[in-house]
C-alpha positions in Angstrom: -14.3 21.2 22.7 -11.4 21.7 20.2 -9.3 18.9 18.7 -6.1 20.0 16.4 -5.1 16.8 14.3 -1.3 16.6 13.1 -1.8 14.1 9.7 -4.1 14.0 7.1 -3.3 10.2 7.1 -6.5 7.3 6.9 -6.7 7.4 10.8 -6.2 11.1 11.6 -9.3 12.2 8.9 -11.3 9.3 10.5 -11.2 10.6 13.9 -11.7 13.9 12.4 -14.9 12.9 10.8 -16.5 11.2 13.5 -15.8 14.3 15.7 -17.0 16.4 13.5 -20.3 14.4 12.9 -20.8 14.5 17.3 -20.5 18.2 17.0 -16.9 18.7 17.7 -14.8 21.2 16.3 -11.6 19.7 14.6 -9.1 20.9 12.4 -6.9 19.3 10.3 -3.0 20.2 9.9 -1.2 18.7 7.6 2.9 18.9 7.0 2.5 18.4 2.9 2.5 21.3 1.0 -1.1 19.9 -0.7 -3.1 17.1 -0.3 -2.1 15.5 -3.5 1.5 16.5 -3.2 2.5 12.5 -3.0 0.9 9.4 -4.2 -0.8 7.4 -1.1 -3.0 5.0 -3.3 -3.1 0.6 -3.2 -5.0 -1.3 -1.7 -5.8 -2.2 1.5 -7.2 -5.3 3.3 -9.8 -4.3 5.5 -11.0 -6.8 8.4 -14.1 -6.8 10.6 -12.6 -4.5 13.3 -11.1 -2.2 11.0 -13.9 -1.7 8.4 -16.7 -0.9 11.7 -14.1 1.6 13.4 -14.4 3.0 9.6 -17.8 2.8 9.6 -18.7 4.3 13.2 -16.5 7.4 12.4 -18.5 7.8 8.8 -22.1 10.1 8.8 -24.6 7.6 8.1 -25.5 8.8 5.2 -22.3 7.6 3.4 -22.1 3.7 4.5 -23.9 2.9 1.3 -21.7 4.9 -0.8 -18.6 2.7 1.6 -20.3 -0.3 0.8 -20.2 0.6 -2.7 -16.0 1.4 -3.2 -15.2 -1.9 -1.3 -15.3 -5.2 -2.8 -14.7 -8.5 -0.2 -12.0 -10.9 -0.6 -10.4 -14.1 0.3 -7.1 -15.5 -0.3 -5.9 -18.5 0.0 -2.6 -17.8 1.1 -0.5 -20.2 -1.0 3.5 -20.4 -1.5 4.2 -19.9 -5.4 7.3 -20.2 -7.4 8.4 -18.3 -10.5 6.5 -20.0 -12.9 2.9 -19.9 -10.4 3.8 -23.4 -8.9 2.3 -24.1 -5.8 5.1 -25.4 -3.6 3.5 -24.6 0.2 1.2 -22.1 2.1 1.9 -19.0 4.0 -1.1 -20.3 6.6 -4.7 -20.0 6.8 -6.7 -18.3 4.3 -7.8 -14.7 5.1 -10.9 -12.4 4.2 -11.7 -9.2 4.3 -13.1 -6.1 2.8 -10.5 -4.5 -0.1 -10.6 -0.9 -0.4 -8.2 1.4 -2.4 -6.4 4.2 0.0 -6.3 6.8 -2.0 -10.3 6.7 -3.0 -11.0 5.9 0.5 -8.8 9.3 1.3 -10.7 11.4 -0.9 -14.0 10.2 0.9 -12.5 11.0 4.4 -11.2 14.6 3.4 -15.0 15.4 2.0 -16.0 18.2 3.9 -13.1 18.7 6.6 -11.1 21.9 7.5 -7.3 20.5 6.4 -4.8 23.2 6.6 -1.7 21.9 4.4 1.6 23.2 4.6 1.7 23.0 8.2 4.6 21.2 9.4 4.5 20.7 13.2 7.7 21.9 15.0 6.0 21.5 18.6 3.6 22.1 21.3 3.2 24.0 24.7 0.7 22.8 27.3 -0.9 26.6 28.2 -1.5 27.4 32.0 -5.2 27.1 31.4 -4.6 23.5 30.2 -5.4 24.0 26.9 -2.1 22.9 24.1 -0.5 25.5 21.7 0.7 23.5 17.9 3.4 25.4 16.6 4.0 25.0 12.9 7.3 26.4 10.7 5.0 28.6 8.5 2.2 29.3 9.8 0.4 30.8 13.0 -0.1 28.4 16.2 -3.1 27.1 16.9 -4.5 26.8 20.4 -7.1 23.4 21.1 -8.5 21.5 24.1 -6.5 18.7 22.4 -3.8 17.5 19.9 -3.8 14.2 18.7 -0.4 13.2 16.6 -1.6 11.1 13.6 1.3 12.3 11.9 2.8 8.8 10.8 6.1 6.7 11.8 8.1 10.1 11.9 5.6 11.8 13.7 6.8 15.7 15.1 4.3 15.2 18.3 5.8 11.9 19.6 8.8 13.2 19.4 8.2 16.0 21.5 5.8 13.9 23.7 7.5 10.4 24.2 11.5 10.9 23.0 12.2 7.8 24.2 9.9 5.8 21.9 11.3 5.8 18.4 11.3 4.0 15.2 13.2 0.8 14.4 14.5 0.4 10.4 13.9 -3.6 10.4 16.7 -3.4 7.2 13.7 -4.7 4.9 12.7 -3.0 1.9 9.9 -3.8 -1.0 9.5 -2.1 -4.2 5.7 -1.0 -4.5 3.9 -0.5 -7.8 0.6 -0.9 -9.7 -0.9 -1.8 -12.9 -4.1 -2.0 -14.6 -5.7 -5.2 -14.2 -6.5 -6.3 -17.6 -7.9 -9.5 -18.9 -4.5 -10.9 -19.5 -3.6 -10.6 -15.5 -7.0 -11.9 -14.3 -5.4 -14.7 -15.1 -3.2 -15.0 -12.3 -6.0 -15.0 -9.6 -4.1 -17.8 -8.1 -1.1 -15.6 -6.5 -3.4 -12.9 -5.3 -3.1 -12.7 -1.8 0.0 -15.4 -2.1 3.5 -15.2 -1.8 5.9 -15.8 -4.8 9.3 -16.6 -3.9 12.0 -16.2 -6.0 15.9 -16.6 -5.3 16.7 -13.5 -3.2 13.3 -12.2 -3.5 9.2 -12.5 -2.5 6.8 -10.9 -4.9 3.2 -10.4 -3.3 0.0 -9.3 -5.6 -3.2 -7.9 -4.7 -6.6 -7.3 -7.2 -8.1 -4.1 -6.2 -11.8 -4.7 -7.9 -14.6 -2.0 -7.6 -18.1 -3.2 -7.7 -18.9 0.3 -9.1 -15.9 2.5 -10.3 -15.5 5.1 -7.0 -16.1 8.4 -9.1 -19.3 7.0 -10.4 -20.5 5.9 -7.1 -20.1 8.9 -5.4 -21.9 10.5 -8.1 -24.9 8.7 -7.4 -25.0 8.0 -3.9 -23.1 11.1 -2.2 -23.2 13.8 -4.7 -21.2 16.2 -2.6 -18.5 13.9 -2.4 -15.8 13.8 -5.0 -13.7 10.5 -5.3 -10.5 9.7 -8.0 -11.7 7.9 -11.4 -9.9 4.7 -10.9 -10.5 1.4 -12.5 -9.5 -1.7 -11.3 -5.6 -2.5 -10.9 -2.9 -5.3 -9.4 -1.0 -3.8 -6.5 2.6 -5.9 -6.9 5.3 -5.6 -4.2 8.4 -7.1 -4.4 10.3 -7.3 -0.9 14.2 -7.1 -1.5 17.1 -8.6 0.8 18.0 -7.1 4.2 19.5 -3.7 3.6 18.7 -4.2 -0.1 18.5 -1.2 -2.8 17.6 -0.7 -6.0 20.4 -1.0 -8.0 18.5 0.5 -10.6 17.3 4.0 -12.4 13.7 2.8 -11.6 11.6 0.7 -9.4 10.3 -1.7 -12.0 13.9 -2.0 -13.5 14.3 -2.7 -10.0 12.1 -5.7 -9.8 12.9 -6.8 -13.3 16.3 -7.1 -13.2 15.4 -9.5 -10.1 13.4 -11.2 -12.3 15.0 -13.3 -15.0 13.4 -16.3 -16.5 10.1 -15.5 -14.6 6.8 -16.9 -15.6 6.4 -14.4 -18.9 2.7 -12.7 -17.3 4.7 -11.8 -13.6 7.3 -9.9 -16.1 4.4 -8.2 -17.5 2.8 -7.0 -14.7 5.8 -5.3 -13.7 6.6 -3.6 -17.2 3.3 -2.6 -17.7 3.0 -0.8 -14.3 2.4 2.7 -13.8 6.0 4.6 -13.2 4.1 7.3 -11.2 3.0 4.9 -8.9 6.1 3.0 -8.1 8.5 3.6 -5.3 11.0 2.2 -3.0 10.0 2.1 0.7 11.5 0.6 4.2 9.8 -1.2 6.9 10.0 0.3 10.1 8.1 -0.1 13.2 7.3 1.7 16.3 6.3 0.0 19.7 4.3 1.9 22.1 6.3 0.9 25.6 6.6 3.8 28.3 3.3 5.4 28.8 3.1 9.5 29.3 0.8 11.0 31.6 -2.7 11.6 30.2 -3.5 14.9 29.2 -4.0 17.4 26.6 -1.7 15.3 23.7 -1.8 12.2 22.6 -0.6 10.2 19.4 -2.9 7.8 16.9 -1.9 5.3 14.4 1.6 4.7 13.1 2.3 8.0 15.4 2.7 5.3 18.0 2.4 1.8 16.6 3.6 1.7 13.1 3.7 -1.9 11.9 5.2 -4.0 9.3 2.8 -4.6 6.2 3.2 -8.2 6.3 1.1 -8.0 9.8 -1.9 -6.6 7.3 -2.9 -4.7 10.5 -1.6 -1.4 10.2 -4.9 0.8 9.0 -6.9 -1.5 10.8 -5.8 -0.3 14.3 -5.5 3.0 13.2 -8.9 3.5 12.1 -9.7 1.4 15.7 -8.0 4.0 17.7 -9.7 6.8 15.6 -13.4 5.2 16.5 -12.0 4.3 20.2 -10.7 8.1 20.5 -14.2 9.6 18.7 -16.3 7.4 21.4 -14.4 8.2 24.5 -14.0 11.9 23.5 -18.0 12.1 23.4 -18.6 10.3 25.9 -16.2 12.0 28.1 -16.6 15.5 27.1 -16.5 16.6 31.0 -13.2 15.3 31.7 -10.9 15.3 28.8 -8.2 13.8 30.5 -9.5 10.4 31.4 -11.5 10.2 28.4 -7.8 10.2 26.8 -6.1 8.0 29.3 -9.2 5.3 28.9 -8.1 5.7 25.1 -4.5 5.3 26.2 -4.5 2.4 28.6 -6.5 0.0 25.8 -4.5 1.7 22.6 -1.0 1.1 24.2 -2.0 -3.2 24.9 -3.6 -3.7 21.5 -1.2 -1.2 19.8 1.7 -3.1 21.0 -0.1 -6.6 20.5 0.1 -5.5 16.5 3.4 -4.6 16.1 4.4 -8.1 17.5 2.0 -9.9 15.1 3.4 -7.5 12.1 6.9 -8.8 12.9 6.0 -12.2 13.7 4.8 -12.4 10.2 7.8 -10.8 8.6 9.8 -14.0 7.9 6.9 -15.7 6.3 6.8 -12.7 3.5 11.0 -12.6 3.5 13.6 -14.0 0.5 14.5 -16.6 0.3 17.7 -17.6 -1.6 18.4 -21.8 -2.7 21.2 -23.1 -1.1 24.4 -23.2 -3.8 
């Protein structure tokens, strides 16, 4: 069997890995023109369902190394004003298993054929059943099957499902990330809380390493190469409906948003890393209409892309990577209902996410005090 993966994205390389590690060739096409050619770092909140899938589409031989780069967490989930007040609860406390996206990237790329600069224009199903990728620069490439794990605007859903498309939801956050430093340690309290301000929510995460990733690697998985990163506070600040910048830069962004603040939240954000900020939308993609099974399918926010606030987003994309690795296995013989068996169970908890992602969005919103 041959598998052609559209995205070099957490759940496309996960799939990849686990196929590789049954014996399966896979390759990798990616639309950036190198793997590093954009920042995809911060931290991520793995659950129990997530961090298995993750785990099952791993070689053994690097769980310990996993274990390692990921530190576990709980948060209490409070309601904070400006000056770190508590003044309510977003609901019940939450754990998991935090884990950095970019070092956890790295891990997943270790060792797989990723052809960048390969922007997917479309596909032909082939008379012999097999699927033909066509890129803009560079040759097609013929597999048993193409999975589109190529993200919210994915190039194969569009060609396989027109009909399902994003939604802008009108929300937008300003992302960024600074070193976590003795002084912020000190605001423990709002990790993994909700700090509302007038016309704006500012959520914080700790990313802690138990053992610095590049470090780890070199002692557990030698032929692995991960990013030297310490520990750091990822800081989003989620604007007004349709709201922009307004500003040269994200963190004068934020700032200007941000007057009379408790003096360390002003900190955090003028002592962030100017690389690693950015603006970004939320937008969401339902699965609805089912295709008929066969030699395509899609993965991850190719077909389900959820709101962050739902915390869910990598989670079920690394679940249908581990559900797509195990039914492709298994089902070697019969490609087609290997995929469809993927299919019918992706599309109901797929779906099931993006509701919970939105049904969380007002929780994480602005507010603004009444005049």
């Amino acid at each position: 069997m041959q598998v052609s993966v559209a995205g070099a994205g957490l759940g496309g390389l996960a799939l990849a890995q686990g196929l590789r590690g049954a014996g399966i060739d896979v390759d990798v096409y990616e639309r950036d023109p190198a793997i590093t050619a954009r920042f995809q770092g911060y931290r991520l909140v793995l659950n129990a369902v997530g961090f298995e899938a993750l785990r099952g589409c791993l070689p053994a031989r690097w769980h310990p190394l996993l274990d390692e780069i990921v530190d576990d967490t709980y948060v209490e989930r409070l309601v904070l004003d400006s000056q770190l007040n508590r003044i309510g609860e977003l609901g019940p406390g939450r754990s998991g298993f935090v884990v950095d996206r970019h070092v956890l990237r790295h891990l997943l790329l270790t060792g797989l054929p990723v052809h960048t600069g390969a922007a997917l224009t479309g596909y032909e199903v082939l008379s012999d059943g097999r699927v033909e990728a066509r890129f803009a620069d560079r040759d097609p490439a013929v597999a048993d099957l193409l999975v589109g794990a190529d993200g919210v605007g994915s190039a194969v859903r569009a060609a396989l499902s027109p009909q399902t498309r994003q939604t802008d939801t009108g929300v937008r956050f300003v992302i960024g990330r600074t070193s976590l430093t003795e002084q912020f340690a000190g605001l423990s309290r709002a990790y993994g809380s909700k700090i509302a301000g007038d016309g704006v929510s500012l959520l914080l995460g700790a990313m802690r390493f138990r053992t610095p990733p590049k470090q780890a690697a070199e002692e557990l998985a030698p032929e692995v190469t991960l990013p030297d990163i310490r520990d750091y506070v990822r800081w989003a600040m989620i604007l007004p409906p349709d709201g922009s910048l307004g500003a040269a830069t994200p963190q004068e962004a934020a700032l200007s948003r941000m007057d009379g603040w408790h003096p360390d939240l002003r900190a955090l954000v003028e002592q962030s890393d100017p690389d690693n900020s950015t603006l970004l939308s939320i937008r969401v993609v339902e699965p609805r209409e089912r295709w008929a099974p066969g030699p395509v399918t899609l993965l991850g926010d190719a077909i389900h892309a959820t709101s962050p606030t739902g915390g869910n987003g990598a989670n079920t994309a690394l679940r249908d990577a581990d559900l797509l690795r195990r039914n492709l296995i298994e089902g070697r013989r019969d490609l087609v209902a290997a995929v469809g068996a993927y299919e019918r169970q992706m599309f109901e908890y797929g779906a099931e996410a993006v509701r919970h992602s939105l049904d969380a969005l007002p929780a994480f919103a602005p507010t603004t005090k009444p005049a």
